[in-house]
Residue, then its C-alpha position, 0 to 999 in steps of 0.5 A: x363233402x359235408x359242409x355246414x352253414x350258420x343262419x339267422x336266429x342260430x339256425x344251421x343247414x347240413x349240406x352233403x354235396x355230392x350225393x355219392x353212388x348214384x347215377x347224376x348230380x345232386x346235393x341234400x341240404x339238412x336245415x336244423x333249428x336254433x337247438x340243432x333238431x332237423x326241420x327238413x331236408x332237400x334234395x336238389x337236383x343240380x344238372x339240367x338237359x333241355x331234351x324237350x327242347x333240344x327235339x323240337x323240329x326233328x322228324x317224329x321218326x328220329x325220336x326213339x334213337x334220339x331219346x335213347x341219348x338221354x341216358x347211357x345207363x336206361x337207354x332202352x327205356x327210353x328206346x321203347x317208349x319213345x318208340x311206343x308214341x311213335x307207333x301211336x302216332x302211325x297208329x299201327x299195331x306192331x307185329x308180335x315177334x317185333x314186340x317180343x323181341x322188344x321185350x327181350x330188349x327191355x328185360x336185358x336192360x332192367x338186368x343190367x340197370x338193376x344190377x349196377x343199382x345193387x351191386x356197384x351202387x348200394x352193396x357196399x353199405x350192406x357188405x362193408x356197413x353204413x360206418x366204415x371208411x368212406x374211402x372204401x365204402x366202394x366197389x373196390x371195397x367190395x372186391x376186396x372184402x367179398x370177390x365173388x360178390x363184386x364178380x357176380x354184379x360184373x356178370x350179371x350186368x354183362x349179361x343185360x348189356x350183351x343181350x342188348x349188344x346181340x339184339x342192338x348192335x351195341x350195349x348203349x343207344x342201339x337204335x334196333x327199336x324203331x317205329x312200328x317195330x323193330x329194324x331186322x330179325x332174330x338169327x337163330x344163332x343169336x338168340x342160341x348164344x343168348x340161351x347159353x348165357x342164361x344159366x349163369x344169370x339166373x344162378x347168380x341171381x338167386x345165390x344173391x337174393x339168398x345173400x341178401x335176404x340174410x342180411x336184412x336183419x343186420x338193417x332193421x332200424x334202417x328199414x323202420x326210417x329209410x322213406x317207410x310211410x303209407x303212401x300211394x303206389x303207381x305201376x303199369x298193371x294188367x287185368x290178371x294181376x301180373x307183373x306189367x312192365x312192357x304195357x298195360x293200365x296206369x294204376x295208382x292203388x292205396x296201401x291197402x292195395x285198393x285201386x284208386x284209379x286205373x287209366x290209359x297212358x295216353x290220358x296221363x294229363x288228366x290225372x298226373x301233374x307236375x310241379x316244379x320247386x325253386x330247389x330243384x330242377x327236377x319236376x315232382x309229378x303228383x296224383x292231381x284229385x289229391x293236389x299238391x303235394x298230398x297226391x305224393x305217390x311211389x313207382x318203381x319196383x317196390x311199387x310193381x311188387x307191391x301191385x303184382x299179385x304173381x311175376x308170371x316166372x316160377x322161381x320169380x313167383x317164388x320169390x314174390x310169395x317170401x317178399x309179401x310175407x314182410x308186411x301184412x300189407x303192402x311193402x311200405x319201406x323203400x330200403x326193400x327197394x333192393x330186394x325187390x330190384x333183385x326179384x325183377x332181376x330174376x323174373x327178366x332172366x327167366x322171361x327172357x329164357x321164355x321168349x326166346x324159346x317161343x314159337x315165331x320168335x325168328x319170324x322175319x316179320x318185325x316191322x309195320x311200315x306206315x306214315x303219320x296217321x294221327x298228330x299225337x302220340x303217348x308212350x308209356x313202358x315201366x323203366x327200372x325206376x318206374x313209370x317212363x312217359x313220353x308223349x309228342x305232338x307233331x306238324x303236317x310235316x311229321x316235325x315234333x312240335x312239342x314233346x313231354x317226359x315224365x321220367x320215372x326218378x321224377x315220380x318219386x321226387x316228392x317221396x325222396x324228399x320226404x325220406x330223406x326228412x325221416x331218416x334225417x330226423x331220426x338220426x341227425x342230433x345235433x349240429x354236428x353229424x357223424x359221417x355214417x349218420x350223414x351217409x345213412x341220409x345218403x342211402x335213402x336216395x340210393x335205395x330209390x335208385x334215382x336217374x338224374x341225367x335222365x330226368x332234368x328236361x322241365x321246359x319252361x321258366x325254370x328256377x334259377x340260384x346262384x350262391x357267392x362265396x369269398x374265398x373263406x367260404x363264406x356266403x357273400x351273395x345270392x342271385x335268384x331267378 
């Protein structure tokens, strides 16, 4: 719905609410001055889950099959990490099967969330066109316009939540990834029935990239304005450059792909803030020597690519080597965002063939068993969105005393509120906006991909407005905390 609001001195505020095709609530407010130019614009975040409250006084060892309750789309992200600040706080190191076999799991969940983001999220805009009919900018448009288009995001998504399903019991919340490890083995005729699935996957992994890449022309002023600016970059990275998504350094680097610092997770407080605006209840971390909100910086999977000086996979490399011929630099448009979710695709398909077949990967070694042996614990693992933290304090009685998430749509708050401002800026002139002006607005949130379910846990004293209106519409209160 788009509604618009007359203010003092015959300013106007734009309000699209719902934002559409994402995974959670929110809505964008376009704020425009008295001669209809646009001033900014927000994104609020509506919801709200108290998660880092809700945990408190629960036995550490519960965390990782609780944490994956936040979501039911990046379950394992939360599995993983949380099941990483545990490890720390047994400070054990897990067996390699239990941590490939982690792997596996978390590769099957960047295939599955990716493949939602893409092809039942954000293709209709490349398919159907960012002006056609609303009531069919849809998946259901899509399958009817291209069937085998729809089909193959249907697959390649069942592909992630099947492998989850033969690893984890289940396709959402497997509680399989427990501290120090994992809870049973590998069968070999599990990890045959994964094998099989395979070619498939990466088959339709490829067709839609070759899709895709043809399509780029058809957006190239979207390119120019959907968050295209030079800004900072963080990801999980490793020493020989490779792309890192299970463990490895926080790194931030500059455009021109300078590293500017390079840490370790359990240090992330000494150099990544959070702020929390009145507009949003979803926190802006920020790169703290820089301050706020100048330490804005990106995660996710243009990031990765961006820091990744190969995958590590060979078509993946591929891949990578066209996506760097883009830009001279670094990759600096967050429509790419998409090309580069379908690359991550590829590689996790490729690395998962890999793991499978690596020698040990059916050990019945995949646990370490230990009690709590530090009082705290930092987790970190990239998530499909970017950089997922978990970090927790527990009592002499292993009881969470305090927990802290920065999750990976948080990172990129401060960037999506300024993409939005850049795109609305350049296509909104006037009062009155066209539908595909307003859903062009829209499809920069989308390309960022932004979880909001899973990101909303701030603690604390939380900004609170509540607007009235009579029965006309018209606004008649506002209540502010």
């Amino acid at each position: 719905m788009r509604t618009q609001k007359k203010m003092s001195n015959e300013k106007h505020t734009i309000t699209i609410d719902p934002v559409t095709r994402i995974e959670g609530h929110s809505r964008i407010s376009i704020h425009l001055d008295s001669s209809g130019l646009v001033e900014n614009a927000q994104l609020h975040v509506t919801q709200f889950r108290g998660f880092e409250k809700l945990c408190q006084g629960r036995p550490f060892y519960e965390m990782p099959s609780l944490m994956a309750r936040i979501c039911g789309i990046c379950p394992v992200s939360h599995l993983i990490t949380s099941a990483k600040a545990c490890d720390a706080i047994l400070a054990v190191r897990i067996p390699e099967t239990a941590e490939r076999l982690r792997r596996i799991m978390h590769l099957a969940q960047f295939v599955q969330s990716h493949a939602l983001a893409f092809f039942h999220l954000a293709s209709p805009d490349f398919l159907l066109g960012l002006d056609s009919d609303p009531a069919k900018r849809n998946l259901f448009g899509v399958a009817a316009h291209t069937p085998q288009l729809a089909h193959d995001g249907i697959k390649l998504r069942k592909f992630g939540q099947e492998v989850i399903r033969i690893l984890g019991g289940k396709r959402i919340h497997p509680a399989w990834i427990v501290p120090g490890g994992v809870s049973h083995p590998l069968q070999e005729e599990d990890r045959d029935a994964i094998l099989a699935m395979v070619p498939e996957a990466r088959e339709i992994a490829l067709r839609t990239l070759v899709w895709f890449k043809r399509q780029l022309e058809n957006f190239r002023e979207e390119i120019r304005v959907f968050a295209n600016f030079p800004s900072m970059f963080m990801a999980l990275a490793k020493d020989d450059g490779g792309l890192a998504l299970y463990k490895g350094w926080i790194r931030l680097v500059n455009t021109d792909g300078e590293a500017i610092d390079n840490f370790e997770g359990r240090d992330y407080q000494d150099h990544i803030g959070e702020a929390v605006e009145p507009f949003s209840y979803l926190k802006s971390p920020y790169y703290k020597p820089k301050g706020y909100p100048d330490g804005m910086y990106r995660v996710g999977p243009l990031a990765r690519l961006n820091m990744a000086r190969h995958c590590g996979t060979p078509l993946a490399d591929q891949e990578l080597a066209e996506f760097r011929e883009l830009e001279r630099r670094f990759v600096l448009s967050s429509f790419y965002y998409h090309y580069a979710r379908l690359i991550e695709i590829l590689f996790a398909v490729e690395r998962i063939e890999y793991l499978l077949n690596s020698e040990g990967i059916l050990s019945p070694h995949v646990r370490a068993y230990a009690g709590p042996n530090e009082y705290e614990g930092v987790g970190v693992a990239e998530a499909p969105r970017g950089t997922l933290i978990h970090h927790y304090k527990i009592d002499d009685h292993g009881l969470i005393q305090s927990a802290n998430m920065i999750i990976a749509t948080a990172h990129n708050n401060l960037a999506m509120n300024r993409g939005i401002t850049q795109a609305a800026k350049h296509f909104i002139k006037g009062r009155v906006a066209p539908e595909g002006m307003l859903n062009r607005v829209e499809a920069v949130i989308r390309a960022f991909d932004p979880c909001l379910s899973c990101s909303t846990h701030a603690d604390g004293h939380m900004a609170l407005k509540v607007e009235i209106y009579d029965a006309d519409g018209k606004l008649v209160e506002e209540i502010e905390r």
